[in-house]
N, C-alpha and C positions, 0 to 999 in steps of 0.2 A: 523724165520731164517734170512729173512731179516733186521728185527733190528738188531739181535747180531751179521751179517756181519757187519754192518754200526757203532757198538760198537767196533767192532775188528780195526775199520778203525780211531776209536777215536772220534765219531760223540756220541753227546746225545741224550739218548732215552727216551720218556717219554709215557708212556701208563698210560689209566687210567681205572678203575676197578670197578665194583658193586661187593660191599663182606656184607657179616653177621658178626656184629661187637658180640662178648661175650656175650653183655645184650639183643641180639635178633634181635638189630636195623639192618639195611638198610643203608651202609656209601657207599661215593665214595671214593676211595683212586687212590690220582697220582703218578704213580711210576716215578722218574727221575733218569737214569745210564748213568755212564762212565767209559770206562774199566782203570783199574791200571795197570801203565806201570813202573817197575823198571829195569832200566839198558837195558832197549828196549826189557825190557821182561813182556808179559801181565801175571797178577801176581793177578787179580781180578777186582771184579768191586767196583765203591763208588754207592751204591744207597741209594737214600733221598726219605722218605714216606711224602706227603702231606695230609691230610684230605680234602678234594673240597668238602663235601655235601655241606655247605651252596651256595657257587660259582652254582656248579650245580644246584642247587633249584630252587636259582636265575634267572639262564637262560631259564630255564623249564618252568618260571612265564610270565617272556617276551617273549618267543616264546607263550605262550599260549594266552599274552594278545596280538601282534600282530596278532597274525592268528584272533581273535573276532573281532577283529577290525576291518580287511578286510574282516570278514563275514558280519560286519556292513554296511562296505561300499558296499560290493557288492548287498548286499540287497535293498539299495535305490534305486528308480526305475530310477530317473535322473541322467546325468554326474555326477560325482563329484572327484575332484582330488587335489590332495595338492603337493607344490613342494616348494623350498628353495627361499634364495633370491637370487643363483645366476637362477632361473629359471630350477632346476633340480627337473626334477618330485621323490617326492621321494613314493609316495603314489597315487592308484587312485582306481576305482573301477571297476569291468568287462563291464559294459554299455557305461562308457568312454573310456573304452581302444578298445572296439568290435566296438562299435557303429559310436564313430567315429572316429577314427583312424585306425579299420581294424584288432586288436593285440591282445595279450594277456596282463594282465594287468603286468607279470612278465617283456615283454619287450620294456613295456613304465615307469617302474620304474629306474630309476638311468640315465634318458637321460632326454636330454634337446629338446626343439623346432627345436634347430638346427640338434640333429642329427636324428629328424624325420623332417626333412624336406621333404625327399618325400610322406609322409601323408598330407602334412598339405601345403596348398599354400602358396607361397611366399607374399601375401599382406596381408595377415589372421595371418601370420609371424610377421610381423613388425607391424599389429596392435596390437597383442596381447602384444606382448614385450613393444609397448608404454606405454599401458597401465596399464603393469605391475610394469614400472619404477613410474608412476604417483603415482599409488596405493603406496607403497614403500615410496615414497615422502612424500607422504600428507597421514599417515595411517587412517584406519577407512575400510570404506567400498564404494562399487564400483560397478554400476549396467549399462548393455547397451545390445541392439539388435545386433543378428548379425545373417547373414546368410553364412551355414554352410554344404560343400558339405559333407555325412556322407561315411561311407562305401560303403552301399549300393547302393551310384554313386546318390542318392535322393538328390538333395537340401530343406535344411530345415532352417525355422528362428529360433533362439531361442532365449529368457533372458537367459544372461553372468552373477551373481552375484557373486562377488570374497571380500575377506576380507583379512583385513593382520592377521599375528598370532603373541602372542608374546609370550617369556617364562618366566618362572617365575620371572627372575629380570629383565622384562618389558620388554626385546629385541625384535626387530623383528626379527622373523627369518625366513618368508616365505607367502605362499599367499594360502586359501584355496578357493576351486572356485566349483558350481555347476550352471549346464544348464537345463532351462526349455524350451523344447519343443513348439513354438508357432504352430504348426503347426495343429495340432490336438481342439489345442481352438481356435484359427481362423476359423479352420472349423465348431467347433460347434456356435461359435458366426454369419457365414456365414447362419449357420443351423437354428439357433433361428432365423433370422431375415427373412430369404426367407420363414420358418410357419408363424411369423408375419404378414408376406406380405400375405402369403396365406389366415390363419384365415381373415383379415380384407378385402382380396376379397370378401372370401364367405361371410362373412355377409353385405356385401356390397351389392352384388347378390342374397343376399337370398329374396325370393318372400314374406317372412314374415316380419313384422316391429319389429323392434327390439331397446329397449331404455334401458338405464341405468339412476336411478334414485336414485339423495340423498334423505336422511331422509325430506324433505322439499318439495318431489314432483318435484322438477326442475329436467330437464333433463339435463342429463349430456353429452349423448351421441348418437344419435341414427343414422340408417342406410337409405338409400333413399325411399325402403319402406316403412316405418315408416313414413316419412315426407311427402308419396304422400298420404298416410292411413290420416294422419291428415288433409292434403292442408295446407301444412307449408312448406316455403324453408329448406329446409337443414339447408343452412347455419346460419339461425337465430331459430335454432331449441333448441338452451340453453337460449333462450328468456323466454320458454313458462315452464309450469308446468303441468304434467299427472296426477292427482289426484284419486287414486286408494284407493276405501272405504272397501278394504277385505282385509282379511290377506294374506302375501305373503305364495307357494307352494300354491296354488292352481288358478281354472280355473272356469273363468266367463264372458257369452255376457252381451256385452258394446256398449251402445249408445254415439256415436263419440261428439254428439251434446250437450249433455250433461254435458261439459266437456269445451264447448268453442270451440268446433275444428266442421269442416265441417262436414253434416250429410252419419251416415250410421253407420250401427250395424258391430258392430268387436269383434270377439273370444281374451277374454287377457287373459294371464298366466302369475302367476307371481312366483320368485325363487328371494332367497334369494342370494347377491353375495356381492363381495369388489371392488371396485373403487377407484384406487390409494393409497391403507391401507387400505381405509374408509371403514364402511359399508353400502351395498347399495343393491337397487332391480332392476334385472332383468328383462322386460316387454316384451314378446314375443305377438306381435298383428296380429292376423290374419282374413283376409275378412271371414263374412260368407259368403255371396254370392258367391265370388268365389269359397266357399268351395264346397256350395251345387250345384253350374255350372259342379262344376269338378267332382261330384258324379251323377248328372243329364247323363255327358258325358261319366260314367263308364257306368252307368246303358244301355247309347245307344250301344256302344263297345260293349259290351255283348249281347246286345241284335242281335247285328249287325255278331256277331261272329255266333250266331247259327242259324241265317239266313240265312249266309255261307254255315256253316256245313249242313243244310237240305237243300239248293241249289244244292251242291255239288250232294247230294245223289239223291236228285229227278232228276236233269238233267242225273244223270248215268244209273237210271232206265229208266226213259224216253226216252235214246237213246237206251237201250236194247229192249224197245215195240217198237221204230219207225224203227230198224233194222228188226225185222220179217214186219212191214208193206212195209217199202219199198222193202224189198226183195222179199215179195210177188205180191207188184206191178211190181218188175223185171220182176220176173219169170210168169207174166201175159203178159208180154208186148212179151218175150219170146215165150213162149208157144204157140201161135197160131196167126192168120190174124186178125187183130180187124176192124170191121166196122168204118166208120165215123166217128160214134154219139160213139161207144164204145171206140175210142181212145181218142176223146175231154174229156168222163169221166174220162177217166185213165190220161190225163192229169193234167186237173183239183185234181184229186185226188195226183198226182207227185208234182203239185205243193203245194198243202196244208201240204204236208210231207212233203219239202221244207222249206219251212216256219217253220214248228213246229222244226227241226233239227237246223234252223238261232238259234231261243227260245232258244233252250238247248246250243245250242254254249255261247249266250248271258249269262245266267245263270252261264255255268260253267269257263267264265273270269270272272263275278263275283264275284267266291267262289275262281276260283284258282290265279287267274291274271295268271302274268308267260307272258313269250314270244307267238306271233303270231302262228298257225299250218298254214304254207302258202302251197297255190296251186295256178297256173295260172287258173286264169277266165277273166270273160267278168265283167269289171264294169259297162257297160249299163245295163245288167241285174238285178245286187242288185240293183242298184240306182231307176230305175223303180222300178222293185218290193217295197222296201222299202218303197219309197212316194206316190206309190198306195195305201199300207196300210196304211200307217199314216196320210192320206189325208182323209182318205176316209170318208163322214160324214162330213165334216170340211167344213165351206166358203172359204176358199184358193183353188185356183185353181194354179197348176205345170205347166211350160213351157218348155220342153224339147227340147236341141238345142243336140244332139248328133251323130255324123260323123257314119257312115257304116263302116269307118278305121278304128275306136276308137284299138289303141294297144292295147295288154291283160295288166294285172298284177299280180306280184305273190301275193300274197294277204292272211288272212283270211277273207271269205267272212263274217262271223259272225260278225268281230269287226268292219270293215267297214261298214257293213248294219249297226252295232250300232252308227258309228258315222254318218251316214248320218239321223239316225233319229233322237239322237239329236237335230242337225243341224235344221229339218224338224219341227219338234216339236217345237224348237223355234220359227222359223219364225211364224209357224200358229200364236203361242200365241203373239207374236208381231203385231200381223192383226188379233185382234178381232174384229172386224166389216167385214173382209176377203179382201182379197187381189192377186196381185198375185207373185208367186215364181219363176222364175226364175234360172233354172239348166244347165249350159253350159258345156262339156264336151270335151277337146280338145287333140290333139297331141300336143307336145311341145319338144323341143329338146334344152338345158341349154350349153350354154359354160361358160368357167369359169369365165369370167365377170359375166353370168348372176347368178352363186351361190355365189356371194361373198355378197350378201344384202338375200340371203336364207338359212337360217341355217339349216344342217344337209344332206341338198342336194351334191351330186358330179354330174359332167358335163354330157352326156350324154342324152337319152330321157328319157322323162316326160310321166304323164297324169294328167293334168289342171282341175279342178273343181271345180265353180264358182257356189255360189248358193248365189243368190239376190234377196231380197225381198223391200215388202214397208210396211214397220212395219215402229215400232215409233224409233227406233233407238237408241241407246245409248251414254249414255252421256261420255264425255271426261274423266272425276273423274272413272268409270265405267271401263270404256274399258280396261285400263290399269290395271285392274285387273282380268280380266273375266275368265283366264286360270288358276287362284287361285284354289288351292284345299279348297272346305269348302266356297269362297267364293260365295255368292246368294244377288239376291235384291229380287227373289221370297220369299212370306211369308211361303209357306211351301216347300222350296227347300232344297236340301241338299247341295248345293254346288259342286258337283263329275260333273258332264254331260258333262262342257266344259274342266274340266280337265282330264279325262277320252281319250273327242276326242284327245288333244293334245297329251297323253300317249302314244294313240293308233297308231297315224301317227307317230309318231317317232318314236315307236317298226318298224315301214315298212318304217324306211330311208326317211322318206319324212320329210313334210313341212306344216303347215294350221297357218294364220293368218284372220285378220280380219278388215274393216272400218264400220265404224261409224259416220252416225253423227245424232244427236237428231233430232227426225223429219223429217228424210228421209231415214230410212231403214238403210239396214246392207247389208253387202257383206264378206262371207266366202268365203276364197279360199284355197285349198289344192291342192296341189302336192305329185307323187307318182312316185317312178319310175317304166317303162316302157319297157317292151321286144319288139323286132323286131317282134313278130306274130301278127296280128291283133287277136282282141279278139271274130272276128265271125269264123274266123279261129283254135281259139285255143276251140271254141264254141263246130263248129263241129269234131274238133281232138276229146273231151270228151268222143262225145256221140258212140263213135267206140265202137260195142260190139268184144273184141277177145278173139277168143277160143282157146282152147289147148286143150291138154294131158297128163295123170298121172295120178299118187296116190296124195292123196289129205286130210292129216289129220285134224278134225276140235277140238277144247277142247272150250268148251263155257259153262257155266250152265244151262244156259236157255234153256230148249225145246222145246219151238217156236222158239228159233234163230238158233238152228241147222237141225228141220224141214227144214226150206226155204232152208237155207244154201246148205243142201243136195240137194233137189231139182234144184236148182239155179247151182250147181258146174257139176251136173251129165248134164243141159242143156247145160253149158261149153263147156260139152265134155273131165270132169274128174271124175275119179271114185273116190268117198268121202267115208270118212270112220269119224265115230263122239262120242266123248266122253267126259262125265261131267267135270273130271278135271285131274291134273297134273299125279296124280297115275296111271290111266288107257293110259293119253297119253304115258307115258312108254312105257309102257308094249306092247304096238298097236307097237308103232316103233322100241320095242326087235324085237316082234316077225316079222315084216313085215323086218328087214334084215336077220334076220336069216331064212326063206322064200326065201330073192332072189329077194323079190317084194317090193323093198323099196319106200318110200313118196318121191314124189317131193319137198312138199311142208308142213310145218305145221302151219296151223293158231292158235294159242294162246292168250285167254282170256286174261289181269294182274289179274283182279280180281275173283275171283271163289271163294263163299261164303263155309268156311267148307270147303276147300280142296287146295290143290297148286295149284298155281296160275303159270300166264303165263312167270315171271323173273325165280321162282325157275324151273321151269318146263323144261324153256330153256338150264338154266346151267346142268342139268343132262342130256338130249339130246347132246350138247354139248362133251360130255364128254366121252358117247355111237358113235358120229357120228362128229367129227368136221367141216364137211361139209355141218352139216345138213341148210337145207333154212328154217329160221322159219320169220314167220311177226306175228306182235305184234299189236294186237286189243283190242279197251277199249272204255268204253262207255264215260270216261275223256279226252275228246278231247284232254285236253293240259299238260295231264299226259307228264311227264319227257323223258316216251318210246317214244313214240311218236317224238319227238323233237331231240333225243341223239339215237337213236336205235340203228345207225351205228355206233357210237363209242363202241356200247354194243356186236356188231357182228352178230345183226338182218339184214334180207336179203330187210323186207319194214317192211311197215303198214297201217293198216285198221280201220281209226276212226270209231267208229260206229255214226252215220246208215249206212252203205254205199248200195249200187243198184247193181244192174248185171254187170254193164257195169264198176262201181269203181271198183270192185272184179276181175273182166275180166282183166283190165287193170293190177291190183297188182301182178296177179299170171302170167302173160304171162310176168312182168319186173322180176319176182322172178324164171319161169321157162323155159317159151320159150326162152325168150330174151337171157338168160344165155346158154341155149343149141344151140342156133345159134350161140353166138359169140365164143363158145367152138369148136364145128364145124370148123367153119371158121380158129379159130387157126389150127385146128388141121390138115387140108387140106393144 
């Protein structure tokens, strides 16, 4: 309708048509009309038939060879773009147009530099253009760096390579240009070379010797161990030739001396490899000796491990026997008036369980190490005790200078009796002929001056302990090493003892160093800090036996340990109630609130062989009674619980072995103590 208005208007119209020609074929025909106008009167039309197939074919061919083309180009992974000589992009590819410029490739075709200038900087502008006039000038081809802010706001380098074009009768008629990315081979060039670096560390580092060698036996290359394996410098190490009489891929001990090189047997392996093209071998050289040192040193490790491991266990059981002993010695001391002569034996016997509980403490930082279990004590008393025993029998005689003041310390009394025997132990064997020792014990009070030359110390009071002997002394080369773990000048030492002590004092904030001088004895001194009670004071605070009142749950496995126990708790003056393990403590503390007649208090085992143990046991209590009071007991002194309890939501605890009066104290902080200061709130 539209065309035959615009025919009636006198306008020509041309439409064009797919028809079926007679013989079957497939034609385009174009129609051309104009209306016939006689005497101003429209009277018909003139319409002219053209046949266009071939015209159309044509077109059909070049739309279809253009679109291939830009499938081509799209396809290349890099920029690439072609444009005239007046600089008019007439072609490019989607990676140049997205990448960097931001576009579609449709609307960076038929524009110039200039009317994407806001893609493109203005000095990236007039460089390109220079260059492009050059190229132009002088045809051929054209290559240069450039960096290149992309879409993605990334700055990148890349190679520029651009060419002229010409057509068929040799004209120039524009510039075809594609961009390679540096950025990514930079990086991997950055990548090979920082491995390079790395590979030539480690084989630098490597504890093995390691050489490359041409067909000729000369070395071509070898690493520092290799040249300390030989006793050859490094650097004149492609002087010499390794002369290897086996065939390369395999492994054979080699006499170094044999060879011309300094003596000593060494593991070689040899592999087949290339050396700058060339072909070459491989030599990886290894000490025997060190090897079988370092399997000598597995075999100790291991050995050492289950040393450990049956430490552990014997010291656990051990404190489960000396808990029924000394509870029975409690509940002896308890139980009735002792004579004289019957209390000196009961003493004597307090203190030989004393003694054996130091042992297992000793034992179990052995097996567990781990942090200090501290309590205020008296250090006159381990110290004495300690070098009583370790004396004892020996030509060394001890000198004790120690104050009646002497403040307490919070302390493990175990690790500290082990570093005083060390200590003690040394000296003796430094005065084999005997001698005497010398143990001073003081008050001390540090300002900040005086910790600034004492490491690990803060200002405040001390306690001072000075132990000097007249041994043979050691030597300057020595000294400087003696806190060395592993290090001994004993033949059959391990080396641990004085590294151990230094461990040990510095788990307890303190301080211990050392003089010497050859031939005139030695002088240890440690420092500790120190609380405001004196330590005869915090002596007789210990020994307070306090009673209470309550229910009084126990879960232990042992049936000697909940004998005493019971007996020990009802002499308290609480009623106990006792069971193997985790399942029945339930059950006891269902039924005792459901009753009316709840526990005060529950003592729990961690370990209980075959049954729940005293963690899990807690968290379902817990869970039953959120307020329950439980204290956590274990024959591993330095078990975790013990240490963290309160962060677990235990009320105390009870290393084993403990006595009437440990027990006394635990459950009167666990139940009295806590119903006074409730009280008192509540009033």
């Amino acid at each position: 309708m539209r065309d035959f208005e615009s025919l009636l208007g006198g306008s020509l119209a041309r439409n064009e048509y797919r028809v079926h020609a007679g013989d079957g074929s497939v034609r385009w025909i174009r129609v051309s009309s104009t209306p016939r106008i006689v005497n101003d009167v429209f009277s018909g039309f003139y319409t002219i038939l053209d046949d266009i197939t071939d015209e159309r074919r044509l077109k059909e061919v070049q739309a279809e060879t253009d679109y291939r083309i830009q499938r081509i180009f799209d396809a290349i992974p890099v920029p690439v773009f072609y444009k005239d000589r007046d600089g008019v992009y007439q072609a490019c590819n989607s990676t140049f147009a997205r990448w960097i410029l931001g576009l579609e490739a449709e609307q960076v075709v038929g524009k110039s530099l200039d009317d994407l200038s806001e893609h493109v900087p203005a000095d990236l502008h007039q460089r390109y253009a220079k260059a492009d006039r050059e190229l132009l000038n002088q045809p051929g081809w054209q290559q240069y760096e450039t960096e290149v802010q992309c879409a993605d706001g990334v700055r990148r380098q890349f190679s520029l390579s651009k060419a002229t074009v010409q057509s068929s009768s040799g004209r120039i008629v524009g510039i075809v240009g594609a961009m390679l990315d540096l950025s990514e081979h930079q990086r991997l060039t950055d990548q090979l070379k920082a491995s390079q670096k790395n590979l030539a560390d480690i084989i630098q580092r490597s504890l093995d010797g390691i050489l490359v060698l041409n067909g000729d036996s000369r070395i071509l290359f070898g690493n520092s161990a290799a040249a300390e394996m030989l006793g050859v410098d490094i650097n004149h190490l492609e002087r010499h030739r390794f002369r290897v009489e086996f065939e390369p891929d395999s492994i054979h001990d080699y006499e170094l001396a044999d060879v011309g090189f300094r003596e000593g047997r060494v593991e070689v392996v040899t592999l087949r490899t290339t050396w700058n093209d060339q072909s070459a071998m491989l030599v990886q050289i290894r000490d025997v000796g060190a090897r079988r040192k370092a399997e000598q040193e597995a075999v100790r490790s291991a050995k050492v491990e289950s040393l450990e491991l049956v430490a552990g266990g014997v010291a656990h059981d051990f404190n489960n026997i000396l808990t029924a002993v000394i509870g029975n010695l409690s509940f002896v001391r308890l139980e009735q008036t002792l004579n004289e002569r019957a209390s000196a034996a009961l003493n004597d016997a307090e203190l030989a369980a004393a003694r054996a509980q130091s042992l297992t403490q000793q034992l179990l930082s052995f097996a567990k190490g781990g942090p200090p279990t501290k309590k205020v004590g008296s250090l006159s008393e381990v110290i004495r005790d300690t070098i009583q025993f370790i004396l004892s029998g020996s030509r060394s005689k001890c000198h004790f200078i120690i104050p009646d003041d002497l403040w307490s310390v919070n302390m493990d009394e175990g690790q500290i009796s082990q570093v005083i025997e060390n200590l003690a132990i040394n000296a003796s064997q430094s005065m084999s002929e005997g001698g005497n020792l010398f143990i001073h014990v003081e008050n001390l009070v540090l300002d900040e001056r005086d910790v600034q030359n004492l490491p690990n110390l803060q200002p405040g009071k001390h306690v001072r302990i000075t132990l000097t002997d007249e041994g043979c002394g050691i030597p300057a080369d020595v000294l400087v090493r003696i806190f060395d773990p592993y290090f001994t000048t004993k033949e059959n030492g391990n080396g641990l003892g004085l590294a151990v002590c230094r461990d040990v004092i510095r788990k307890h904030d303190g301080y211990i160093n050392v003089r010497s001088t050859a031939g005139k004895g030695t002088i240890f001194t440690i420092y500790l800090p120190a609380l405001g009670l004196t330590a005869t004071d915090a002596s007789q605070e210990k020994k307070v036996i306090k009673r209470g009142s309550g229910r009084v749950l126990v879960m232990d496995d042992e049936e000697s340990i909940r004998m005493v126990l019971k007996r020990m708790l009802q002499k308290l003056g609480y009623e106990a109630d006792m069971c193997p393990d985790g399942e029945a403590a339930v059950r006891l503390y269902r039924e005792a609130m459901e009753s009316n007649h709840p526990y005060g208090a529950v003592l729990l085992d961690m370990t209980i062989v075959g049954g729940m143990g005293g963690e899990a046991t807690f968290e379902q209590l817990k869970e039953m009674d959120p307020s329950v009071k439980a204290i956590v007991s274990s024959g591993y002194v330095d078990n975790e619980m013990l240490t963290q309890y309160i962060g677990k939501g235990f009320t105390g605890a009870a290393p084993k072995p403990y006595s009437a009066q440990k027990l006394s104290q635990i459950l009167y902080d666990a139940i009295s103590k806590r119903n006074e200061r409730t009280s008192t709130v509540k009033q």
